[in-house]
C-alpha positions as CSV (number, residue, x, y, z in Angstrom):
1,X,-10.7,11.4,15.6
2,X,-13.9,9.6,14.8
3,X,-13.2,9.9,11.0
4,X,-9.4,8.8,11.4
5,X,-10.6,5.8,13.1
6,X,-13.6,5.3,9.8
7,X,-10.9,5.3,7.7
8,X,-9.1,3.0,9.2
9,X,-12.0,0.3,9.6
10,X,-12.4,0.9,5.5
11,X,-9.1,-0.1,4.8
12,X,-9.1,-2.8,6.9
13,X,-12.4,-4.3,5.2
14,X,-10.0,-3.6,2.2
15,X,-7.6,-5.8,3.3
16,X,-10.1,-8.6,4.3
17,X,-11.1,-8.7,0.9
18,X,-7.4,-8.7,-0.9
19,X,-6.3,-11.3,1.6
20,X,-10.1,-13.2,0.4
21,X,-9.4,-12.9,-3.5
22,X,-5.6,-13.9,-2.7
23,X,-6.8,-17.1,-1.4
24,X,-9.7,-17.6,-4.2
25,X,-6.8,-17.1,-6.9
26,X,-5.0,-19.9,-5.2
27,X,-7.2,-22.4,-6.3
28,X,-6.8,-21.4,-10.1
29,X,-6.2,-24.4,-12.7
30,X,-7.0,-22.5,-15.6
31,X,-5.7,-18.8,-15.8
32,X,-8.1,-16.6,-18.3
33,X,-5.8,-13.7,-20.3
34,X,-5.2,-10.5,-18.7
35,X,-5.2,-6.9,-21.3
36,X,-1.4,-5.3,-20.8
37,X,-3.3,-2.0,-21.8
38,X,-6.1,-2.4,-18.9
39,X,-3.2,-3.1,-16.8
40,X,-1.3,0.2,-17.3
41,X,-5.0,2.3,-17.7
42,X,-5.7,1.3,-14.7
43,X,-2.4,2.3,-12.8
44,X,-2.8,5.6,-15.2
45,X,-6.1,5.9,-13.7
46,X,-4.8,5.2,-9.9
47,X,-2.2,7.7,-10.4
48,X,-4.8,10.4,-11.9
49,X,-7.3,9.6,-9.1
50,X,-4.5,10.3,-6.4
51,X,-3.2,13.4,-8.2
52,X,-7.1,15.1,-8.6
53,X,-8.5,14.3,-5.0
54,X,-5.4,14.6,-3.1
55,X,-6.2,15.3,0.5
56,X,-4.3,16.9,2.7
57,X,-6.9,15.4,5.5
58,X,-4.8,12.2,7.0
59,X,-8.1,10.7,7.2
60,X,-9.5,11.2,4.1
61,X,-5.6,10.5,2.4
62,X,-6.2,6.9,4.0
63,X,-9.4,6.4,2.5
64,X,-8.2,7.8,-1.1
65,X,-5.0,5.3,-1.1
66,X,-7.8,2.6,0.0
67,X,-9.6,3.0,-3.3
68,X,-7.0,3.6,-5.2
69,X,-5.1,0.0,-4.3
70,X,-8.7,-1.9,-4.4
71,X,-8.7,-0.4,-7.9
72,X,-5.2,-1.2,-9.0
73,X,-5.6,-4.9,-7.3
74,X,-9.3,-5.4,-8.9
75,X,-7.3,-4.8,-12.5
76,X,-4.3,-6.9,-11.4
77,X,-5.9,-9.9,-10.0
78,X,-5.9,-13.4,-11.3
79,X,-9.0,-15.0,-12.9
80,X,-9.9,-18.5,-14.0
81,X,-11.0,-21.9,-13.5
82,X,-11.1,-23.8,-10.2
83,X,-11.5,-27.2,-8.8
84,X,-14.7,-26.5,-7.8
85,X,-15.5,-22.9,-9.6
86,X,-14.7,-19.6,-11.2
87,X,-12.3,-17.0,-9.7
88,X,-13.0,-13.5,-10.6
89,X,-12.7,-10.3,-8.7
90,X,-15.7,-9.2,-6.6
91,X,-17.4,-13.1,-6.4
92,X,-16.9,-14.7,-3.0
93,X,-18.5,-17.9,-4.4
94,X,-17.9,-18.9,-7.9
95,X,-19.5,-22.5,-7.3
96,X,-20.0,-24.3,-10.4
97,X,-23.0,-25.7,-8.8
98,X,-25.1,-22.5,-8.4
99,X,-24.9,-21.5,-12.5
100,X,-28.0,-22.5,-14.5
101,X,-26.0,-22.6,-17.8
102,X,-22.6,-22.6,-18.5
103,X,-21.7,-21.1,-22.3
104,X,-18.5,-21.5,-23.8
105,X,-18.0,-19.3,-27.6
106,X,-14.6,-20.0,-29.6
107,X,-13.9,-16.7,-31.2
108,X,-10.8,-18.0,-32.9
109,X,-8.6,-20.8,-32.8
110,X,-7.0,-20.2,-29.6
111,X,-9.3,-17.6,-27.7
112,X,-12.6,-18.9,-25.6
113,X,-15.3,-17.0,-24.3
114,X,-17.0,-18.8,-21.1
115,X,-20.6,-16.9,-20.0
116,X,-21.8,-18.3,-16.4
117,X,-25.6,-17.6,-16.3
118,X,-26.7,-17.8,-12.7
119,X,-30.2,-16.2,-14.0
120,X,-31.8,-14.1,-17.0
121,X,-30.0,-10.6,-15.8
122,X,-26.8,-11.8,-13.8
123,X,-24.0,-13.4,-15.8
124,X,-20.6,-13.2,-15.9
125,X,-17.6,-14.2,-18.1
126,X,-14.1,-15.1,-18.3
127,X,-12.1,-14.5,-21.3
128,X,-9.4,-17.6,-22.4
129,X,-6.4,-17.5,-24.8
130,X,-6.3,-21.5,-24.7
131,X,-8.4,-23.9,-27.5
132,X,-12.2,-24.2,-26.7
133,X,-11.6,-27.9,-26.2
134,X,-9.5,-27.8,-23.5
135,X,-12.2,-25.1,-21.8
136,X,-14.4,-28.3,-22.9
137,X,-12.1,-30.9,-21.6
138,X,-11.7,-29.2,-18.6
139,X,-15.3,-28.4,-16.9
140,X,-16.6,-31.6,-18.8
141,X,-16.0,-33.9,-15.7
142,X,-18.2,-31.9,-13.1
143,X,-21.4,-33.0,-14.3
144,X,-22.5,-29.0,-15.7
145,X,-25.2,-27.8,-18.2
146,X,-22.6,-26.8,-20.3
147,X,-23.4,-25.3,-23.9
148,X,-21.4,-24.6,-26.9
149,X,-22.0,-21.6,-29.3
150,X,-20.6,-21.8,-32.9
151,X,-20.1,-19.1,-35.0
152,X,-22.7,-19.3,-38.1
């Protein structure tokens, strides 16, 4: 019973987070690009997961399925730009405010890299199919250390 009733408490934290990054992804302006083929590895992955550790323990079946849909939504969620900061998967608080450096890298005409450096080891990036300038245009107005890397 005691497990049953641990299973159920993970899934609910599950659900507190999905409902969480639901809301965060509301407040997306700019939408970053999202990999068709990571899309179906990770259902491909999901469905191999299930098939491998299928439980036949209720308990332990609810905590499987758990994982398996936080892994599927992780995959499927939105990122992007915000009013007021970054959405991506796994940060509560993507304020603009609390990233030393902001670096933005063209790779080609229409595809932006943009590197958030909250300090020397933690980072993390968001991957565009729009022009750098509008990347520029947009985060230009929120008074950021915001820095450009060319390709030499």
């Amino acid at each position: 019973m005691s497990n049953l009733i641990e299973s159920i408490v993970m899934c609910l934290f599950i659900l507190l987070l999905l409902v969480h990054q639901i809301k965060e992804q509301q407040q997306i302006i700019l939408y970053s690009n999202m990999s068709i083929m990571r899309r179906i590895l990770a259902v491909g992955l999901g469905i191999t997961i299930l098939y491998v550790f299928w439980q036949n323990d209720t308990p332990d079946l609810i905590k499987l399925v758990g994982l398996v849909v936080l892994l599927i939504f992780s995959i499927f969620s939105k990122e992007g730009l915000g009013k007021d900061g970054f959405v991506k998967f796994g940060i509560f608080s993507g304020d603009y405010k609390k990233y030393k450096t902001i670096e933005i890298e063209e790779f080609s005409e229409n595809k932006t890299l943009v590197i958030f450096n909250q300090s020397k080891n933690q980072r993390h990036t968001i991957f565009f199919d729009i022009p750098v300038k509008e990347v520029i245009e947009f985060l230009s107005d929120k008074n950021l250390d915001i820095h450009l890397n060319t390709a030499e």
